[in-house]
C-alpha positions as CSV (number, residue, x, y, z in Angstrom):
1,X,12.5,-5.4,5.1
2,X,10.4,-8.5,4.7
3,X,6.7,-8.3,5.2
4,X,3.4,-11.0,5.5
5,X,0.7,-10.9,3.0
6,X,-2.7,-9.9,3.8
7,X,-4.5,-12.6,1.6
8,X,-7.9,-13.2,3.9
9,X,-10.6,-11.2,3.1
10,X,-11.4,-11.1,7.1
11,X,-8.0,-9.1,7.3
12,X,-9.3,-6.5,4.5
13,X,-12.3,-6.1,6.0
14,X,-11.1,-5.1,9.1
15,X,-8.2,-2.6,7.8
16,X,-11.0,-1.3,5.5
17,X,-13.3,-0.4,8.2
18,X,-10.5,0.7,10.8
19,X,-7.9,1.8,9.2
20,X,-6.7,5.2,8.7
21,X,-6.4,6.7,5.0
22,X,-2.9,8.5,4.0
23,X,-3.3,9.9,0.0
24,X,-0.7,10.5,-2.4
25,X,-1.2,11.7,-6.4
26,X,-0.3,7.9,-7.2
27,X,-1.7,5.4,-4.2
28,X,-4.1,5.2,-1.2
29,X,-2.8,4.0,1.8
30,X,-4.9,2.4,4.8
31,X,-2.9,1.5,7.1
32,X,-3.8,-0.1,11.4
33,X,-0.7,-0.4,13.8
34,X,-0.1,-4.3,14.1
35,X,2.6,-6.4,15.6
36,X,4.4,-7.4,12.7
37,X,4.2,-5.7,9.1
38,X,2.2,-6.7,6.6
39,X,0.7,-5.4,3.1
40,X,-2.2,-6.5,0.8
41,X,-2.9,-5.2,-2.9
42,X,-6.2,-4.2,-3.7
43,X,-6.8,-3.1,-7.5
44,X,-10.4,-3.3,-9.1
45,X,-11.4,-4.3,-12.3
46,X,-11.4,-0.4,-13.5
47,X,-7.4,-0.7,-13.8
48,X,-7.9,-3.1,-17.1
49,X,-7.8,-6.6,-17.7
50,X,-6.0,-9.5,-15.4
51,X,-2.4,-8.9,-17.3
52,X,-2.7,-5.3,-16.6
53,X,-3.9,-5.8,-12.9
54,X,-0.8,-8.0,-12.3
55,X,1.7,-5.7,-13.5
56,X,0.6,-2.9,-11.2
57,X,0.5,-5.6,-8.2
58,X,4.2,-6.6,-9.1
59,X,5.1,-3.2,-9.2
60,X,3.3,-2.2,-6.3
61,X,4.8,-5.4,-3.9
62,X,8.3,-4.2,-5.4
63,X,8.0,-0.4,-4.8
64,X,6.8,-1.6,-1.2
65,X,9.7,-3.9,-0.4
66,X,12.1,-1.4,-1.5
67,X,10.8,1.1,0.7
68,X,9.3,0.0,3.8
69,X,12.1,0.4,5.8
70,X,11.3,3.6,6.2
71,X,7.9,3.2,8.3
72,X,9.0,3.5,11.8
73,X,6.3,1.0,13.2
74,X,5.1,-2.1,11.8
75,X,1.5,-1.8,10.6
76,X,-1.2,-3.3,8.1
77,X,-1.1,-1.4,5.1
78,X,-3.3,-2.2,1.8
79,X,-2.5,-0.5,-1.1
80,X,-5.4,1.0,-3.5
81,X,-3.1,2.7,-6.7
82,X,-5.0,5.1,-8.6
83,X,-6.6,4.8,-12.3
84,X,-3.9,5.7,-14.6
85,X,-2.9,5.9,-18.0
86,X,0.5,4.7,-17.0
87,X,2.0,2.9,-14.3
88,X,5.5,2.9,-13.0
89,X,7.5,1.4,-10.2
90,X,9.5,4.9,-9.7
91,X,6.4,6.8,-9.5
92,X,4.9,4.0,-7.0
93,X,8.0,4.2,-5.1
94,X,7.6,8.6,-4.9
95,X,4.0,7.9,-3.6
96,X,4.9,5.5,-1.1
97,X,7.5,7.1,0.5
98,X,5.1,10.5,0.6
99,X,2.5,8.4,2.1
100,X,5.4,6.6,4.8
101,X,5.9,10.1,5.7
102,X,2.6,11.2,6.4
103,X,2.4,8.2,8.6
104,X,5.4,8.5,10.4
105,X,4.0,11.9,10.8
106,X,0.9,10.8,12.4
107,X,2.4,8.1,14.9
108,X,4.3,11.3,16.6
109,X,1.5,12.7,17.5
C-alpha cells in the first residue's frame, strides 16, 4: 500500500503530543486517525552512528510498506524502534504487525 512521509517537524509534534502509543518487544508505535496514511521514522542518536541510523530507517520504511495493508484505517504513524544489539527487517515486520493488531483492536472499540 503506498503511504506519504511525515518529514515536517510540525506533523511530529502534533502525533507526539496526540497520538496514541501501541508497544511491541521491537517498535513504538504512535499512531492519530488521518485521511490518508502516512508514516515518519524517528531514531535518536542512542541507536549508533548516521550508517547505523539509516539502516534501521530502510528497514523500518520496508517492514512498513510490506505490511501496512493490514491497518484497517488510514492513520499517522511514526515509528520509534527500540535500542538493540541487532536489527532485522523480519523482526520489524513481527512488531509491526503485533502493533497493526493492537490498533485495529482499538478502532473497534
Amino acid at each position: 500500500m503506498k503511504y506519504l512521509r511525515i518529514k515536517k517537524n510540525s506533523e511530529f509534534q502534533k502525533l507526539f503530543n496526540k497520538g496514541k502509543k501501541v508497544f511491541s518487544p521491537n517498535i513504538t508505535l504512535l499512531y492519530f486517525p488521518a485521511k490518508n496514511l502516512a508514516m515518519g521514522v524517528a531514531v535518536s542518536k542512542k541507536h549508533g552512528k548516521a550508517v547505523k541510523r539509516n539502516r534501521i530507517k530502510r528497514l523500518l520504511r520496508a517492514a512498513f510498506s510490506e505490511t501496512s495493508e493490514n491497518l484497517m484505517r488510514p492513520y499517522s504513524v511514526i515509528l520509534i524502534p527500540k535500542v538493540a544489539e541487532e536489527y532485522t527487517f523480519e523482526a520489524f515486520k513481527k512488531s509491526l504487525l503485533f502493533c497493526f493488531k493492537k490498533v485495529n483492536e482499538c478502532a473497534k472499540s
